[in-house]
N, C-alpha and C positions, 0 to 999 in steps of 0.2 A: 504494500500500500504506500503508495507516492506520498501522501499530505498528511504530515507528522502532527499535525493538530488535530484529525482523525484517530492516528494511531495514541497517540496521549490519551486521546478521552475514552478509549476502549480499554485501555491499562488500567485508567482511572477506575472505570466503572466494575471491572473485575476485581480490584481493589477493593471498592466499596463493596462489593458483593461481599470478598473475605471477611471484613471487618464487620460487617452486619449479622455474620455468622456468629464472631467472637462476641457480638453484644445479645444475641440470641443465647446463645450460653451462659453468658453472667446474670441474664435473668431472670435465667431460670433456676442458677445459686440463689439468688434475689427470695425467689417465691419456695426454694426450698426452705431456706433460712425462718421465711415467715411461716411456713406449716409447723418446721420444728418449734417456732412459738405459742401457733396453737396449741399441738400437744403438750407442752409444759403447762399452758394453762388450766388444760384438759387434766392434767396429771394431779394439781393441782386441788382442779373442781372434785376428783373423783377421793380425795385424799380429803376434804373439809366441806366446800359446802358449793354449789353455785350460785348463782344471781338470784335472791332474792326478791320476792313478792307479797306483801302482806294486804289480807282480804278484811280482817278486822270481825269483831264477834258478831256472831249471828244463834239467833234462836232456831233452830231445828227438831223437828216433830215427823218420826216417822209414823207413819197411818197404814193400813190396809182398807181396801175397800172392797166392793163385788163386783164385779165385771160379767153380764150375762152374753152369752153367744151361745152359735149353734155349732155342734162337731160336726163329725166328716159325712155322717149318717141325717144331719139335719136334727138331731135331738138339741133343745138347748138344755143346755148346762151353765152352772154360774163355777167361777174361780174366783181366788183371791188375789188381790196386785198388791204389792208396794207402793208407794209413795212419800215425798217428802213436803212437807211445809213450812214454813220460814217465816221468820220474823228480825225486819233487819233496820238497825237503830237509827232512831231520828237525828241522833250527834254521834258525828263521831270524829276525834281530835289522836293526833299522833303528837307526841315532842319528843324527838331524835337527834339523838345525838350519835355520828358515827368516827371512832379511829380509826386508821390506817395502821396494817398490818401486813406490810409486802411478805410474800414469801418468792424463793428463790428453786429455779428448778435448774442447774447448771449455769448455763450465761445467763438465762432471762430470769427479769423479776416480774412478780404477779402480783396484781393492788388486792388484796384481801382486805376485809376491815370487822371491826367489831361494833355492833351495834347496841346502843341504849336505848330502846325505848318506852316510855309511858305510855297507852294505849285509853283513853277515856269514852267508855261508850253510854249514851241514856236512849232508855225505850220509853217512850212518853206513856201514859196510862191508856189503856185499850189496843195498845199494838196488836192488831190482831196477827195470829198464823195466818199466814196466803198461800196458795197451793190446792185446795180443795179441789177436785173437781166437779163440775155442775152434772146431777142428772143422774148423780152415783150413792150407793151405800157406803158411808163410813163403817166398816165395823169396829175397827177395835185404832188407839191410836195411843203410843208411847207417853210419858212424859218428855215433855221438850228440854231439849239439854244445849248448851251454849260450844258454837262449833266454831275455832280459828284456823282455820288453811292457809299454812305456807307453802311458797314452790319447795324448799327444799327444808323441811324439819332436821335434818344431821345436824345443822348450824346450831340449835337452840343450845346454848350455854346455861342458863336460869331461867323460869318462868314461873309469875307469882300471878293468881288471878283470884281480884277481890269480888263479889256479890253483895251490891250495897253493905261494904263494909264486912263482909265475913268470907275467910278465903276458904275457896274450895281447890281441893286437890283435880288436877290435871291428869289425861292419859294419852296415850300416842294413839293418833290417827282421825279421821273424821267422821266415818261411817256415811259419810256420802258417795254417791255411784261415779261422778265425777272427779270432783275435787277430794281427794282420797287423802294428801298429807297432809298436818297439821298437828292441832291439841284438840280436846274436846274433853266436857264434863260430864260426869255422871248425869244420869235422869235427874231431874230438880223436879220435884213434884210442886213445887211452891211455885214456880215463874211457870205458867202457862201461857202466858201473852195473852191473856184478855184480866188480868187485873187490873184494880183500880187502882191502882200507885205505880209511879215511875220507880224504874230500874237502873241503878248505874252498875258498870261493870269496869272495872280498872286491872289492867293488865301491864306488869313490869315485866320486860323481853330482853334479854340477851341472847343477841345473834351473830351470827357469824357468815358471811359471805363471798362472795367475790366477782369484783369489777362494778357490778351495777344492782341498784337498790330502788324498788317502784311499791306505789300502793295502787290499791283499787277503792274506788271512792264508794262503797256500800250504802255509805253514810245520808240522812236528809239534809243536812248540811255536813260538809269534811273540811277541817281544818289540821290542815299539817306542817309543824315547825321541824327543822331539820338544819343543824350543826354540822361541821366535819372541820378536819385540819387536813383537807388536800385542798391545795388553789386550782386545781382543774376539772371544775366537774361539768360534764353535759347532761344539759336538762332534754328529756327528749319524753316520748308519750301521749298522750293525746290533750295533756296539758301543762301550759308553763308554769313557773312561778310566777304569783300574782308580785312578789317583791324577791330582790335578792340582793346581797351583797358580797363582794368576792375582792380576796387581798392574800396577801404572800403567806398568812398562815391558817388559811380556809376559807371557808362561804358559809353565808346565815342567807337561806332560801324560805320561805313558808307559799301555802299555797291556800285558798279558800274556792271552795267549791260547791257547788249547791244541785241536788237533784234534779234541775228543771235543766240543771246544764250537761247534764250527765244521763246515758242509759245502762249503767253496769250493773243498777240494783235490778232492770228489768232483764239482764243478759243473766243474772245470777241466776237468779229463778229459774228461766229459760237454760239454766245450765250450758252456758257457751263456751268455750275453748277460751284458755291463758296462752297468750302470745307474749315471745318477748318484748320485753323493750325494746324498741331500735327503729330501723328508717319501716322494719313491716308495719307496725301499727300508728305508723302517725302518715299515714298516704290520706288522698281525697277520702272523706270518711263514708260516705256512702259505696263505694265499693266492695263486690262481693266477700274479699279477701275478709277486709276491715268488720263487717257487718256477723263475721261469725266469730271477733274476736272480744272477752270480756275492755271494757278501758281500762288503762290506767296511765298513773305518771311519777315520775324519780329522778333520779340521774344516775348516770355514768361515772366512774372515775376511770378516768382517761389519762393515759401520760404524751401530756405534748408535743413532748421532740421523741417522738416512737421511728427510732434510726429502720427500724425495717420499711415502714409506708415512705419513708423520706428516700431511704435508698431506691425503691422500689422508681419513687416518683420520679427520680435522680437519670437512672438508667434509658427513661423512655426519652432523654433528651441527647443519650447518646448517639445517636444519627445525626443528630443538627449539630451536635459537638466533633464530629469528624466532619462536616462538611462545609462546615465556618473554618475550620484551620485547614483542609485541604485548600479551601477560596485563599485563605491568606497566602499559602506557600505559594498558590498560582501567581497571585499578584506581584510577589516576588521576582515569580521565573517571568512574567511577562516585562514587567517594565523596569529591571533590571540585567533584562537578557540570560538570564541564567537558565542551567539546564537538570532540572532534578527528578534521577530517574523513580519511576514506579516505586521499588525495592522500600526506596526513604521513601517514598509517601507513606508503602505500608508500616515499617518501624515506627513514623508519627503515630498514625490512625492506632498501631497498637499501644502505646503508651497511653494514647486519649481512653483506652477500651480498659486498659490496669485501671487507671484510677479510679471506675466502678466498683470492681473487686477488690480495693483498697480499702474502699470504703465502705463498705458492708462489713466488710472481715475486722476493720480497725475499730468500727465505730459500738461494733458490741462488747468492745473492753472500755475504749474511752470518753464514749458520747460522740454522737451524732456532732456536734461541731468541731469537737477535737481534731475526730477521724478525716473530716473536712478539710481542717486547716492541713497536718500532715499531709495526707492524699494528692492536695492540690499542688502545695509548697513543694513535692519532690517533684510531681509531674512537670508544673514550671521551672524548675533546676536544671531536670533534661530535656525537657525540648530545647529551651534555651540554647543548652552547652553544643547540644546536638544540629539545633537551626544556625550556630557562628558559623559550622563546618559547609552544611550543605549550601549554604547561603554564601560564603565565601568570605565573610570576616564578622568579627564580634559587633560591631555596628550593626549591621542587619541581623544578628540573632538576638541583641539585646530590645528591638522595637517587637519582635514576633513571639519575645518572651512577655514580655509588656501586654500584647494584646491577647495572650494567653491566659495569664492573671486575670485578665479584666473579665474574658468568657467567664470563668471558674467566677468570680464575684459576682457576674449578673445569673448564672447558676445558682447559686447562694441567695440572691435575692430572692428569685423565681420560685426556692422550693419554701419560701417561710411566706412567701404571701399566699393567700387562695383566693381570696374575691377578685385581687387585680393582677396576678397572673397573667392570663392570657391578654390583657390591655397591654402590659410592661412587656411581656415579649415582644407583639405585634410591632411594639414600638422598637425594639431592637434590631428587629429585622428587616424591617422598614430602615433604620438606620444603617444596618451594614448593604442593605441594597443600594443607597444611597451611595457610600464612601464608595463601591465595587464601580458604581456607574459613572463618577467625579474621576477616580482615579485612572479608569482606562477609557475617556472620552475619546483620545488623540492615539489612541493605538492601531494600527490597520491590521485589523485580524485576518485581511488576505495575505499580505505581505509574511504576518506571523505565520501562517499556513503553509507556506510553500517556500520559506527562508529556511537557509541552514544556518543563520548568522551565531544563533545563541549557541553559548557553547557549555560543557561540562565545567561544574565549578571546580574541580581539579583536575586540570589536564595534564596527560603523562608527558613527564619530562624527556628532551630531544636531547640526543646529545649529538657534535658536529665530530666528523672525523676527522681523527688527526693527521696530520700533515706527515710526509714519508720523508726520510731523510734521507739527504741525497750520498751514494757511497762516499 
């Protein structure tokens, strides 16, 4: 092939083929690295406790009734069913206070935490049981006994549960067909939910979790205060805090919420599905998904500079990070006549392609900006040292090191921002399209095409023969 501008961009492009390979590899260490975090947290969950849910006391009355039909022969026959009916409080108030207790599963740490809380429940007078159904025989129905469901009971460290003032002993489970973990009381022959006096019910909780902590609003009104010593928490759920406050040794969040703004008390009943916390249940709320899941709302403890998402984020910018300093080197060879074969492009592009793998592997010992500064700092050392030679003196490799640093720093910017991101890049890109188009106005890329002018930056040395001597 005649026109060596041709042949370059074909080297080029096999090039980059290579080097897309090598960042197809580091990403996939990337998203190893992150599964082995899941499993540690998994290991973790399965060792103390997971994500916690709290539904808050309810009165509970299992009944049977009669059910008449016809068998197979057309005779009717009656059978007996189970059923349950409920009685769920007109207040109900949490005050939370949670620790932080990381555990550690080899490299990675896991936010566990320990929870305090005070639970205050009143059933106003004539609460009635709900659940009945219409049209049916009651025959026979338990006394009602006071039922709390958590996602995961392993956690409970203490639990003290008062009845106006008098505690009654606790037992493990719920004896609901659903919601199955929890605490629950003996039969209370006394609280059937159609007395004439209010009910309070107070419950002190020690629990134990991990990562994230939600309620379910049962309550006629729910009001929940909640304490921690982590400054990162995300509120996420089907609802915010109505107030919060957030500083370098925790958050004081509360929440108020009222029945008219809530259907959980009606999804209870209705016995619907607990979904976690997270982006599934806070989508458009009338969607199918959403619509079979009980509400609720918490927060997350989240660690902000989490070096796996960052790395992760990090790597997808490796292609434009090989193809902004291939531009550079070109600009080089163009408008300083130089000749830099393939071979050193690819040694560049793989240096660009380590400092991925640098920084994943560095930043799970010394932090996400540490691994950072290192990672970048050696990669600009050698390009640098490496761009004097190819380029043909320390002049031009000290400006290529320069604009080398600067990528790695608008890098650094781009992974700590998220709302303006993509605006801040655009704008960068937009800017080096700019300087590429300023810089080679006046080049005639035919002339570059079909010249052999530019030469290798080290040409091998000639030597002239020497002169014969005459006899």
């Amino acid at each position: 092939m005649k026109n060596r501008l041709v042949q370059k961009a074909l080297s080029l492009a096999i090039t980059m083929a290579l080097l897309l390979v090598a960042l197809m590899m580091i990403s996939d260490v990337v998203r190893d690295r992150i599964y082995n975090r899941d499993r540690a947290v998994q290991s973790v969950v399965n060792s103390t406790a997971g994500s916690q849910t709290l539904f808050g006391p309810v009165l509970a009355q299992r009944c049977t009734r009669e059910v008449s039909g016809k068998d197979s022969e057309g005779r009717v026959e009656t059978r007996l069913v189970s059923f349950q009916r409920y009685a769920l409080p007109d207040e109900l108030s949490h005050q939370t206070r949670a620790e932080m207790q990381p555990r550690a599963r080899g490299l990675y740490q896991v936010n566990t935490f320990l929870m305090h809380d005070k639970l205050v429940a009143r059933f106003a007078p004539g609460n009635q049981l709900q659940g009945k159904p219409e049209g049916s025989a009651v025959r026979h129905c338990d006394a009602p006994r006071l039922v709390l469901p958590l996602s995961d009971p392993r956690g409970i460290r203490s639990a003290t549960l008062q009845v106006d003032g008098k505690t009654l002993p606790l037992e493990p489970g719920t004896g609901h067909g659903v919601y199955t973990r929890g605490l629950q009381t003996k039969p209370m022959a006394a609280a059937s939910g159609n007395d004439s006096h209010a009910m309070e019910v107070v419950l002190l909780l020690q629990l134990m979790g991990t990562e994230r902590l939600a309620f379910v609003p049962l309550g006629g009104t729910n009001q929940v205060s909640m304490q921690a010593d982590w400054p990162h928490p995300s509120f996420g759920g089907n609802f915010l805090p109505l107030s919060r406050e957030i500083n370098d040794q925790g958050f004081d969040a509360s929440w108020s919420i009222p029945a008219l703004a809530s259907s959980a008390r009606q999804a209870f009943v209705q016995e619907r599905s607990l979904c976690s916390l997270g982006t599934a249940d806070t989508t458009y709320p009338y969607a199918t998904e959403e619509s079979q899941c009980l509400e609720q709302f918490g927060t997350s403890f989240i660690d902000p500079v989490n070096p796996y998402s960052l790395s992760d984020r990090a790597t997808k910018y490796g292609l434009l990070f090989v193809v902004l300093t291939f531009v550079a080197v070109a600009m080089f060879e163009v408008l300083k006549k130089l000749r830099v074969h393939p071979v050193q492009y690819l040694l560049v592009g793989s240096a660009l392609c380590i400092f991925f793998l640098l920084l994943i592997s560095l930043s799970e010992h010394l932090g996400f900006t540490k691994a950072y500064a290192i990672g970048a700092g050696a990669c600009v050392l050698l390009l640098g040292y490496y761009a004097s030679h190819i380029l043909g003196s320390l002049r031009r490799g000290l400006p290529f090191a320069a604009l080398i640093a600067v990528m790695y720093g608008l890098l650094f910017v781009l992974l700590q921002l998220e709302q303006t991101a993509l605006a801040v890049g655009s704008l960068a890109l937009f800017a080096v399209l700019a300087i590429v188009m300023v810089a080679t106005r006046k080049v005639d890329w035919y002339a570059f095409g079909k010249g052999d002018t530019p030469e290798p930056t080290h040409a091998p040395k000639t030597f002239a023969p020497r002169p014969q001597e005459n006899a």
